[in-house]
C-alpha positions in Angstrom: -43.5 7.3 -0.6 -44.6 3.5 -0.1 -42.6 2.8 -3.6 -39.8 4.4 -2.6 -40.1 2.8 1.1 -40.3 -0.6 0.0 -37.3 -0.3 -2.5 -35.2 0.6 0.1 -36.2 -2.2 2.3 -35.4 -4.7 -0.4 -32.0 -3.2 -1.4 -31.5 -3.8 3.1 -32.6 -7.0 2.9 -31.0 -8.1 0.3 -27.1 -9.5 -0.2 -24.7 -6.9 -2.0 -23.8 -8.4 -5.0 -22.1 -5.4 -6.9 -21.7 -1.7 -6.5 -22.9 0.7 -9.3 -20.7 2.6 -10.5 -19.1 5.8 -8.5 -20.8 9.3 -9.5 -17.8 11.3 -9.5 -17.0 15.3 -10.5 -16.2 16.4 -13.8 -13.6 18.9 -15.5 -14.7 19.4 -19.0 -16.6 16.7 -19.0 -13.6 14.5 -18.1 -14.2 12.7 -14.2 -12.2 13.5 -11.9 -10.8 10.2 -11.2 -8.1 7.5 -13.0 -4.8 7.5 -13.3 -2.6 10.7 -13.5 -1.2 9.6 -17.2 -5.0 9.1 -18.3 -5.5 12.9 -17.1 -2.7 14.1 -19.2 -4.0 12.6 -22.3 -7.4 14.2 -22.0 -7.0 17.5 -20.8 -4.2 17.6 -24.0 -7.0 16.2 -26.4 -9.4 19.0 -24.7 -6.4 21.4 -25.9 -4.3 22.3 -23.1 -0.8 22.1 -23.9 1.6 20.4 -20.9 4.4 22.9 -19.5 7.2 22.1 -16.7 8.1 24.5 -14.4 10.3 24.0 -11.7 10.6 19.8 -12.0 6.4 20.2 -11.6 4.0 20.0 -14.8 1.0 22.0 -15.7 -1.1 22.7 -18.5 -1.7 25.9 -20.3 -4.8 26.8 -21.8 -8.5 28.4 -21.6 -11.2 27.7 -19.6 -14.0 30.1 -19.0 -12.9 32.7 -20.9 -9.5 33.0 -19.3 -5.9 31.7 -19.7 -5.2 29.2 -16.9 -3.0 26.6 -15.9 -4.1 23.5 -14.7 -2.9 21.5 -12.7 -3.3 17.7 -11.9 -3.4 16.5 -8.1 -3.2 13.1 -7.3 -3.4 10.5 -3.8 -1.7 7.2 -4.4 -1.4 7.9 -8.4 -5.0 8.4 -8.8 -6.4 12.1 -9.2 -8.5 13.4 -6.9 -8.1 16.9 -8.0 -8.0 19.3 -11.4 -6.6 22.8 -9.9 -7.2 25.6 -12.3 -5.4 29.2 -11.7 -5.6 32.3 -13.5 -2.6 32.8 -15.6 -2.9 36.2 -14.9 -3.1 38.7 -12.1 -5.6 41.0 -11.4 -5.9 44.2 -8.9 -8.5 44.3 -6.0 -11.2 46.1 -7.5 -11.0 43.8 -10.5 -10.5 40.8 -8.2 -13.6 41.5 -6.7 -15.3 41.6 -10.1 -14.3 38.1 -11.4 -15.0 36.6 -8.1 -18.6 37.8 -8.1 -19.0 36.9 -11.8 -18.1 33.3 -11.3 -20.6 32.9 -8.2 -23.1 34.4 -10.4 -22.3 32.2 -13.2 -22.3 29.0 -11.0 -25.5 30.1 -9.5 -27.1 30.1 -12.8 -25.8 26.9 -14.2 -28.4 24.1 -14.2 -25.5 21.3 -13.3 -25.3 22.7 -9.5 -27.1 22.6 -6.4 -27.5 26.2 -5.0 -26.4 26.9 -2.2 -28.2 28.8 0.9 -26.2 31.8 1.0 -25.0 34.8 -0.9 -21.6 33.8 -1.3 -20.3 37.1 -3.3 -18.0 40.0 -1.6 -19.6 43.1 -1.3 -18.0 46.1 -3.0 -16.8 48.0 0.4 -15.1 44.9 1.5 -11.2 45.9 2.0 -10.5 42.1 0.8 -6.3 43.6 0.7 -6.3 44.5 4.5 -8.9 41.3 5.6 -5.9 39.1 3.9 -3.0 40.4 5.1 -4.2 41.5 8.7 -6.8 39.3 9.9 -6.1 35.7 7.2 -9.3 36.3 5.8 -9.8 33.7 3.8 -12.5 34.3 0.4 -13.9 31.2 -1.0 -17.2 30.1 -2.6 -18.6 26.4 -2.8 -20.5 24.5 -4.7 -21.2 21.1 -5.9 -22.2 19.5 -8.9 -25.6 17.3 -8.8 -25.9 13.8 -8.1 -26.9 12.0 -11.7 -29.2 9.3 -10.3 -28.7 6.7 -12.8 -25.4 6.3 -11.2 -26.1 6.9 -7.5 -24.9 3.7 -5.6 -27.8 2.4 -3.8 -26.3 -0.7 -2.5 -23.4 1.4 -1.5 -25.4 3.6 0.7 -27.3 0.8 2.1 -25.1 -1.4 2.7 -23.4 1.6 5.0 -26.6 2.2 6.7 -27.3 -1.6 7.5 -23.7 -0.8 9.3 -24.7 1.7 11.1 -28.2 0.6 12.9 -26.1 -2.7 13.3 -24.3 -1.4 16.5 -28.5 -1.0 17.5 -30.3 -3.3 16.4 -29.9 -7.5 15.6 -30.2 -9.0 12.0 -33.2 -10.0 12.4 -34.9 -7.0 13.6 -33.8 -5.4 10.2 -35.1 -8.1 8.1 -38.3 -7.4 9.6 -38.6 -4.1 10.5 -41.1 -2.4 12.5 -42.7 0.5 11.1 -40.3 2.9 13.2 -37.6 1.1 12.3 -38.6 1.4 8.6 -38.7 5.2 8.8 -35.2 5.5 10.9 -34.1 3.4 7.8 -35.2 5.8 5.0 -34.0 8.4 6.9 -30.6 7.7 7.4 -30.5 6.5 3.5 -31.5 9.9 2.7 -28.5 11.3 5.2 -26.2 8.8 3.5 -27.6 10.2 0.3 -26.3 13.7 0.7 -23.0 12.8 2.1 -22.7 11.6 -1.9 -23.3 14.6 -2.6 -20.9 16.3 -1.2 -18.3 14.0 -2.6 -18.6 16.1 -6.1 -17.7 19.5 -4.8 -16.3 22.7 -7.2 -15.1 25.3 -5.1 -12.7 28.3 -5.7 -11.1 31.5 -3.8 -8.6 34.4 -3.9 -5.2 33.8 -4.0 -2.2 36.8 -3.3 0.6 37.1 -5.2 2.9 39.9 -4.6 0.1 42.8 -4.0 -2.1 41.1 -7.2 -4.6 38.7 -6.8 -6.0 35.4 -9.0 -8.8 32.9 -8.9 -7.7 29.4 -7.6 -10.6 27.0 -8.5 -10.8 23.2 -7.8 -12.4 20.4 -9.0 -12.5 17.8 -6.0 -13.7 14.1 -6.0 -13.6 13.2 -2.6 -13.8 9.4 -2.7 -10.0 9.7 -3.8 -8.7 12.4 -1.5 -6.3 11.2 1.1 -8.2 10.2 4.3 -5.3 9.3 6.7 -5.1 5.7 5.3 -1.1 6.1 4.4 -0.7 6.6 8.0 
């Protein structure tokens, strides 16, 4: 804990001089960031073959097992999303089925944090009358784990030295008391999983004329709008 303290401390004390690179989501393998025409070109190399429908392009293909089109969502030309929608439709009690599966299958997959909850629908659930009477809304969350060799230290600190700034002086950080030095590490480790929650996967049940299909979506949140256009 000393180690970890006193790293910390320097990266506060000292100037920023660069940030580390962003740990973003994945798709494939492919982040979840750039520019939309550098998405087209790898999710065709991955095999997905582009399709327009409508004036708007998607990609067919498989993922997972399934035929899917995906589909690439941008903020300010750079992608912040990879939507990916069953090609086909499925009834309710099959619905519930592949809905459950994928939880299950996220749930066992090394790459994600688990989450606290049981996230699946249980079998008596009337998921047809929840949707169309009350908006019931059926979704499941998860997020892919931080890979430490490219969490942004500075990054976080440099927020955190923010923060206690509208508390405390410059030179009471520089020299921090022993309190000070735990309020520190705590609100690094808060900053910490805020980062984590930038890489999120999460998917739900979408209604199409009395059939139903998996929406799932591949979010990096450092380039989802965040009211800057207005």
């Amino acid at each position: 804990m000393k180690t970890k303290l006193s790293v910390i401390l320097i990266l506060f004390i000292l100037p920023i001089i660069a940030l580390a690179q962003k740990d973003v989501t994945t798709f494939l393998g492919i982040p979840v960031d750039g520019y939309k025409s550098e998405m087209r070109k790898k999710l065709i190399s991955k095999g997905f073959t582009p399709k327009t429908q409508a004036g708007s392009e998607y990609f067919e293909g498989e993922f997972n097992g399934a035929d899917v089109h995906v589909f690439i969502g941008t903020n300010n030309n750079k992608v912040y999303r990879i939507m990916v929608c069953d090609a086909n439709t499925l009834d309710e009690a099959n619905i519930k089925i592949r809905f459950n599966k994928l939880v299950g299958q996220f749930e066992r997959n090394k790459r994600y944090s688990q989450p606290l909850e049981d996230q699946r629908i249980s079998e008596y659930e009337d998921i047809s009358y929840e949707m169309t009477v009350n908006n019931k809304i059926y979704e499941a969350v998860f997020y892919q784990k931080l890979d430490t060799t490219k969490i942004d230290y500075e990054a976080i600190m440099l927020q955190v030295k923010q923060d206690l700034l509208e508390k405390y002086s410059e030179d009471e950080l520089k020299k921090p008391s022993e309190e000070l030095q735990s309020e520190i590490l705590s609100a690094a480790m808060m900053k910490t999983l805020e980062f984590a929650t930038k890489k999120s996967v999460w998917f739900r049940i979408e209604q199409h004329y009395g059939k139903y299909y998996i929406a799932m979506f591949y979010d990096n949140e450092y380039n989802h709008s965040d009211g800057e256009d207005l």
